[in-house]
DODREN-410734 format. One line per 4 residues: number of its first residue (from 1); their letters; for each residue y negated, z, x of C-alpha. Coordinates in steps of 0.1 Angstrom, whole numbers, always signed. Each point is the difference from the previous one (the first is absolute). Layout:
BEGIN
NUM	A	Y:Z:X; ...
! end
This chain:
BEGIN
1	XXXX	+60:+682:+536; -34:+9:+13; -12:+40:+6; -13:+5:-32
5	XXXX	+39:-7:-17; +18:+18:+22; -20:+34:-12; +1:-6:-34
9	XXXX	+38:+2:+3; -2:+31:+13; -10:+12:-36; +32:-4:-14
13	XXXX	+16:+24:+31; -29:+25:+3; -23:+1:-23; -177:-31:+108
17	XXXX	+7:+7:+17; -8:-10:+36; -25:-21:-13; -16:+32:-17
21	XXXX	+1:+21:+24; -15:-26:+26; -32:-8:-22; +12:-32:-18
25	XXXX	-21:-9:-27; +19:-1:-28; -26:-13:-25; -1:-29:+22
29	XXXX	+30:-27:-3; -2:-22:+27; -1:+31:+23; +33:+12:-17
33	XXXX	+16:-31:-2; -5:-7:+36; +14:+32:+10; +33:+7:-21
37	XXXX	+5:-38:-17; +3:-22:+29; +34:-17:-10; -8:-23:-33
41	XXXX	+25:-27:+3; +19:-7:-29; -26:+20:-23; -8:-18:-35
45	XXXX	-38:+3:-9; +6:+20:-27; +21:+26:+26; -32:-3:+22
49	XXXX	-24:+12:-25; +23:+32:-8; +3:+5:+31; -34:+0:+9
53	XXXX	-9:+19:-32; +24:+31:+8; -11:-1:+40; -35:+9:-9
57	XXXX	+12:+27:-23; +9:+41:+15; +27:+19:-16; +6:+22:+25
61	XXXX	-28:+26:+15; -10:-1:+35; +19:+39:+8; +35:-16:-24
65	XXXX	+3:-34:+24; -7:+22:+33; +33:+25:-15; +18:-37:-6
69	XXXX	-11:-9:+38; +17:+30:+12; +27:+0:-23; +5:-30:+13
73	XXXX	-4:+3:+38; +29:+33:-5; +22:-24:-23; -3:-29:+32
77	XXXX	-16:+16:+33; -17:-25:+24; +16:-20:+24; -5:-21:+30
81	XXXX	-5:-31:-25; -24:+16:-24; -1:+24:-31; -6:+0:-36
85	XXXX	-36:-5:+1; +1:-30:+24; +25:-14:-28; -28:+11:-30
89	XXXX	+29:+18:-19; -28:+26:-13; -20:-29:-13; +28:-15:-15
93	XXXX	+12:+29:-18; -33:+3:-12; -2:-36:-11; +38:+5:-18
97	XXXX	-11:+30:-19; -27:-20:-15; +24:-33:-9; +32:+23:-11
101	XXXX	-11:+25:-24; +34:+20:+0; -10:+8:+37; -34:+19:-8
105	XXXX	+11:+30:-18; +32:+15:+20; -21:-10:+32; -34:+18:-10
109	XXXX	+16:+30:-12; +29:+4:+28; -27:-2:+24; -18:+30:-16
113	XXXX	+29:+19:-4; +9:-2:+34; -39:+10:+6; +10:+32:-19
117	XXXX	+33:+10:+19; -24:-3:+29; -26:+25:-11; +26:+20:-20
121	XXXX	+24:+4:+31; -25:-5:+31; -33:+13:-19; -14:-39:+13
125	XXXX	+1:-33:-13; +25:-21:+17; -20:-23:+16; -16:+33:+19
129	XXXX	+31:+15:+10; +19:-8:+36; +31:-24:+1; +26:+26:+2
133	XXXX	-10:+12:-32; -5:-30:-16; +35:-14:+8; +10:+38:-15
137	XXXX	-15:-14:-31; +19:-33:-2; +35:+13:+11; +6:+15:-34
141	XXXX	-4:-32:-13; +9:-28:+25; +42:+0:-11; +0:-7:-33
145	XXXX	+38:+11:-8; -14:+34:+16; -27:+12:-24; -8:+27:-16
149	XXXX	-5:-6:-40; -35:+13:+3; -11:-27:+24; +19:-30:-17
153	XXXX	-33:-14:-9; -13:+2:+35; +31:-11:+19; -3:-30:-26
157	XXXX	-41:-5:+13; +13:-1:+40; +28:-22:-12; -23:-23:-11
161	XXXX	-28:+4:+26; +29:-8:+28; +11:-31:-19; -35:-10:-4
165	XXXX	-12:+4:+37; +37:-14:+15; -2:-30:-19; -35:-1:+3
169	XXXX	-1:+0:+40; +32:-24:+7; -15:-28:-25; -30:+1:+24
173	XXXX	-4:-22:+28; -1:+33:+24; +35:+11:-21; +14:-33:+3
177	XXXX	-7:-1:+34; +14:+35:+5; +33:-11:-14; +2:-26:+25
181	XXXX	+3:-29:-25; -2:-30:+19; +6:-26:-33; +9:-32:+3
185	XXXX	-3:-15:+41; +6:-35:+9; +28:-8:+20; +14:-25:+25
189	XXXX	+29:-22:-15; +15:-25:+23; +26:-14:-18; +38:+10:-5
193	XXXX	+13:+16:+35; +21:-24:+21; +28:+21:-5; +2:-4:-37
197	XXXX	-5:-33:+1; +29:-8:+25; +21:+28:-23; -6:-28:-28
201	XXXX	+7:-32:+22; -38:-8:-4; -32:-7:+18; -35:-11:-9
205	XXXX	-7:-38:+3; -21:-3:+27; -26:-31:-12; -8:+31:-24
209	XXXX	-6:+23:+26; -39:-7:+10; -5:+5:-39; +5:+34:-3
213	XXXX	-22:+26:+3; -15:+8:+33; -6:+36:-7; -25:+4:+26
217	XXXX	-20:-28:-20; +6:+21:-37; -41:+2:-7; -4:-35:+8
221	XXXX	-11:-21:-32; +27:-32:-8; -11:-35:+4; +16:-28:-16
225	XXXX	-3:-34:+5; -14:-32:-31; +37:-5:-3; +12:+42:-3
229	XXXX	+13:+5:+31; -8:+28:+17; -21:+1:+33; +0:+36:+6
! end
């Protein structure tokens, strides 16, 4: 399941970016692709062209992806292997807005509401106001079994925001490498133990024993022989 699934399931739970805000051209495709698409493996050429089609398209405005940057960077604070920005979670929130429609609306509008809690409650927009406050704003509707009726709606927006930049940042490279996932590493077999073998009253036949691997050879390329046998 690639990035893009495992948001869209978040839909049935909860229902750029950096690249804006650095200067990317977004009216320019190669320029986009380079910088958010870089993975295309396993991509049919009719997913390519949507993809391409919805990357040089902007949902968001430049002041609603920095509130989703810092949304973001409160939801999942830096660390000593990177952040959400380094992992492109704003631009692919952006890019999932644009290829789930059920994402656009509660987004949009709970990012303007929480604009007007700001003002109404701080007399600022949040993005303005200092970290103590704006963590004031979000604890009212960071626990969802805790919320007020009023601000249902809104605890429902953050709900789907955090889902959106957790799964986001640990389907990254810099997430994956956060979690410490090693995958798959080649190991060293050298056969059954002598001990289970003698358990068992067996051995390995010896004229076999120059056959087997010689793991310090592993990389080395077989040769056989005109007649199949093997010289390597």
């Amino acid at each position: 399941m690639n990035r893009r699934e495992s948001l869209k399931y978040l839909a049935a739970g909860s229902i750029a970016s950096g690249l804006l805000l650095s200067g990317c051209d977004w009216s320019n495709p190669e320029e986009v692709e380079k910088s958010l698409w870089k993975y295309k493996y396993g991509r049919t050429a009719d997913e390519i062209a949507h993809d391409n089609s919805l990357l040089v398209q902007q949902f968001f405005t430049p002041v609603e992806l920095a509130l989703i940057t810092r949304l973001a960077h409160l939801i999942l604070p830096p660390n000593e292997i990177g952040d959400i920005e380094k992992a492109e979670v704003p631009e692919l929130i952006e890019f999932m807005a644009k290829d789930y429609l059920p994402f656009q609306e509660p987004l949009r509008k709970g990012l303007a509401t929480l604009n007007q809690r700001a003002t109404e409650g701080f007399g600022s927009d949040f993005l303005s106001l200092e970290e103590p406050k704006q963590h004031e704003l979000l604890e009212p509707i960071a626990y969802p079994n805790e919320v007020s009726e009023e601000l249902k709606e809104q605890a429902s927006f953050f709900n789907l925001m955090r889902n959106l930049t957790l799964t986001g940042y640990y389907t990254s490279e810099v997430g994956i490498k956060d979690l410490g996932y090693q995958g798959n590493q080649p190991n060293v077999w050298n056969g059954v133990p002598d001990h289970v073998l003698q358990k068992h009253g067996m051995d390995y036949d010896e004229s076999w024993m120059p056959k087997f691997l010689d793991v310090s050879r592993r990389n080395d390329k077989a040769e056989w022989d005109e007649n199949g046998n093997l010289l390597t």
